[in-house]
C-alpha positions, 0 to 999 in steps of 0.5 A: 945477188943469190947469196942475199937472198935470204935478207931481200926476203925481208927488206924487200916487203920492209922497204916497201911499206913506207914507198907505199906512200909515196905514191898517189893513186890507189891502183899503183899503190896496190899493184906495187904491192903486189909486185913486192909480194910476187917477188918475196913469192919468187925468192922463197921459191929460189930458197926452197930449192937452194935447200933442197938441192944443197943443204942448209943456208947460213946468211951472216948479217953484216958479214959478222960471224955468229954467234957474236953476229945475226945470222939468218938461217933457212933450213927444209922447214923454214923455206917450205913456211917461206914459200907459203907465206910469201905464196899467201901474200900474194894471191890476197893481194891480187884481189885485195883491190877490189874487196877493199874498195867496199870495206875499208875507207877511201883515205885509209886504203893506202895505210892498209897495203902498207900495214899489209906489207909490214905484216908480212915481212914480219912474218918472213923475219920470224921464219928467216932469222936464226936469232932468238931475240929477232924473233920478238922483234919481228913478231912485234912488228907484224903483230902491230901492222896486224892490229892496224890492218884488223881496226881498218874494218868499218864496223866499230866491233872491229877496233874493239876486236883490235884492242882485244887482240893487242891486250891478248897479242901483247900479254903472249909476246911478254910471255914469249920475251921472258923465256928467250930473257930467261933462255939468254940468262942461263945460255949467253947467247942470242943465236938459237944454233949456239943455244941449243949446243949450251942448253943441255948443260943446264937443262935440269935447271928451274929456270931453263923449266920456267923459260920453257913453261913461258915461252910454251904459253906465250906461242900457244896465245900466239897461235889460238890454242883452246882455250887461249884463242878468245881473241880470234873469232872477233879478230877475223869476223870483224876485220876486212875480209881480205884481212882475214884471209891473209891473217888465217892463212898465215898468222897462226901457221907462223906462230905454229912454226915458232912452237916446232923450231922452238922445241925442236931445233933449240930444246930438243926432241929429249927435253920437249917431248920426253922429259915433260907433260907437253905432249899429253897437254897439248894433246888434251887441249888440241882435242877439246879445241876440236870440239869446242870449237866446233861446236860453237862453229855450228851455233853461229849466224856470222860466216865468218865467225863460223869458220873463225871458230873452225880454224880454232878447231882446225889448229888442234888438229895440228896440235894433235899431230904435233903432240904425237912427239914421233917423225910421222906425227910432225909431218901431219902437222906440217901438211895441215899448216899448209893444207889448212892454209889454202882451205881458209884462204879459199872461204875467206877470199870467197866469202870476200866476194859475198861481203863485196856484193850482199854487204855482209856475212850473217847466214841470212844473207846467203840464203839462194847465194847458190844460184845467184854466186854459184862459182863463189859458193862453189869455192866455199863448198869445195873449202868446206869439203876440204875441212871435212876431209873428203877425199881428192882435196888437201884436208883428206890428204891431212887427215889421212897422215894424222890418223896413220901417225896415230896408228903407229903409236896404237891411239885408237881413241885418238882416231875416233875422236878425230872422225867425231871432229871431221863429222862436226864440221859435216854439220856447220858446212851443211848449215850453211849449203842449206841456207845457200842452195835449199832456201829462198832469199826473204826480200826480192830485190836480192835478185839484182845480186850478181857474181863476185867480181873477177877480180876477187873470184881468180885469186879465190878460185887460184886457191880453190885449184890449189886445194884439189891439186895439191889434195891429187898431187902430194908430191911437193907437200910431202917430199918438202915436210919429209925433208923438214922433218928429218932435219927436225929429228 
């Protein structure tokens, strides 16, 4: 059984989704779920420590030998992605059940663990394959579970932002199946392990450059970057908060692990980093996204859009790391795709909590939600303390090795700018602890606002714990995107 590890990653939540409808009562279907989720939690840990105790593992589909057949291939940095989707999944479903009851239809909560599990075995596929056109195919199948799960919202802005998505979502998957198309043109293999041996003998091809210039921009759509990321606010304001939750905790950190694998593991350090442009471009817009984003963060009166926005600039931190092109930069990035993840899922779980008892996320609704909600707005402030970057939490421990990276390489610029980003977020987290602790609620009848329920508050707080643990205790975070990156390199 522990050889077929790496394929029960993927059929497990695959099989799933549609046994989903078999059964009748809501609960069951969510405990279900849930259980499916737990143990795609406990294969990847399984993974993680399979690869690090003994190397790469190389599973042959069908028992046919690549490249002729598919393999999927779980290296450091895949089992470390694996291990925070599949950790992700199942904590927002533990509170899943709850916060939907409000704010998806009673006939349609069923469909939503249902695209949730095929969403997430999506995911999981992208991670686990070592096929490049398998990628696509399961990019596609957790970008359409994703439009569904965003148009399951009550409010009518949510299919608006669901259509906007698919149009931007399909316009960047188009571009990504042109440079694989393109990849397979010049290369006559699909396995990205035999790709990356045949490319160098036709890297200084035009249509190798053009494949690359397509694959680059369809992941950077993908993943949010400024300033391709316009269907993202909407995306996560207007989706089911537990949507949100998993979707900014997950989604764009996938799209950024394809962009590593990519120009990694299939291109190369050589032609990715040192041949082209791409490191001062991603650099640039991972700066401006910064503050772009920030910015416009701070001049919103939705929450959720506040910290849509925030994971806009949040990805051009990473994007900086990534830009560096040396082993410590690649490792700031790969702690803040882990680090921001718990952040995010925190706020937003939390913020779930608020939308459960106020109805919704305008700023006006958390005026004294400090004293009414303390542990949910406890979650959002100690979230927030992790974006900025306050030390004993996961965003210091981010942005000590992304300043440190840029250190090495004498980017003092760089490191202001930084500091300048952390102190924009001190901004539009401060705009909300304000309205929530230092101004009264307008009408009276807000007093009967109780405590989130507690079923929404253990997985938020579970996520909270996380972000101070892992903020003291970098030795798994650190050790595995070590490994990772040595791999990479």
């Amino acid at each position: 059984m522990l050889s077929h590890l790496p394929i029960l990653q993927v059929i497990i939540p695959l099989m799933a989704a549609p046994a989903c409808l078999l059964l009748r009562q809501r609960r069951l279907v969510w405990m279900f779920a849930t259980l499916c989720a737990a143990l795609t939690l406990v294969i990847s840990f399984q993974l993680l420590y399979q690869v690090l105790d003994s190397g790469t593992i190389i599973y042959e589909l069908g028992g046919w030998q690549a490249p002729v057949g598919i393999e999927y291939r779980i290296d450091a940095l895949s089992a470390f992605i694996l291990v925070l989707l599949s950790a992700m999944a199942t904590v927002v479903l533990m509170g899943a059940h709850t916060s939907i009851h409000k704010e998806i239809p009673e006939d349609k909560q069923t469909l939503f663990y249902v695209a949730f599990l095929l969403c997430l075995a999506g995911l999981l596929g992208i991670v686990a394959t070592g096929d490049a056109f398998n990628v696509f195919v399961f990019l596609e199948v957790s970008s359409l579970a994703t439009y569904t799960l965003i148009g399951l919202g009550k409010d009518r802005r949510a299919l608006w932002a669901s259509y906007q998505y698919l149009i931007m979502g399909t316009i960047g998957a188009t571009f990504i199946l042109i440079g694989i198309g393109l990849m397979y043109m010049m290369t006559g293999t699909l396995n990205m392990v035999d790709m990356a041996e045949r490319l160098p003998a036709v890297s200084e091809s035009k249509t190798v450059f053009t494949a690359f210039a397509f694959f680059i921009v369809g992941v950077c759509l993908k993943l949010a970057l400024f300033p391709l990321h316009l269907w993202l606010p909407n995306a996560y304001a207007y989706a089911p908060s537990v949507v949100t939750a998993f979707l900014a905790a997950t989604a764009t950190k996938v799209a950024i692990y394809v962009l590593i694998r990519f120009t990694y593991t299939i291109y190369g350090v050589d032609f990715s980093l040192s041949h082209l442009p791409l490191p001062h471009i991603l650099l640039v817009l991972g700066l401006l996204g910064v503050f772009g984003a920030s910015i416009v963060a701070i001049l919103q009166d939705n929450v959720k859009r506040l910290f849509a926005f925030s994971s806009v600039a949040q990805i051009g931190y990473m994007m900086v790391g990534f830009s560096v092109g040396t082993p410590a930069g690649l490792k700031a990035a790969l702690l803040h795709v882990f680090n921001h993840a718990l952040m995010k899922g925190a706020i937003f779980m939390a913020i779930a909590g608020v939308v459960y008892r106020v109805g919704g996320a305008n700023l006006s609704g958390f005026k004294g939600l400090g004293r009414r909600m303390p542990l949910t707005m406890a979650a959002i402030v100690v979230g927030g303390f992790s974006l900025i970057g306050v030390p004993l939490t996961v965003g210091f421990i981010s942005k000590w090795y992304l300043i440190v990276a840029l250190l090495e390489q004498g980017l003092w610029p760089v490191v202001g700018l930084v500091l300048i980003g952390s102190l924009l977020a001190v901004v539009y987290v401060w705009k909300l602890v304000e309205v929530a602790y230092f101004q009264t609620p307008d009408d009276a009848s807000d007093d009967a606002i109780q405590e989130a329920p507690f079923a929404i508050l253990l997985p938020t707080w579970l996520l909270v714990i996380a972000n101070i643990y892992f903020g003291v205790h970098t030795d798994f975070t650190v050790t595995v995107t070590d490994a990772a990156v040595r791999t990479l390199f």
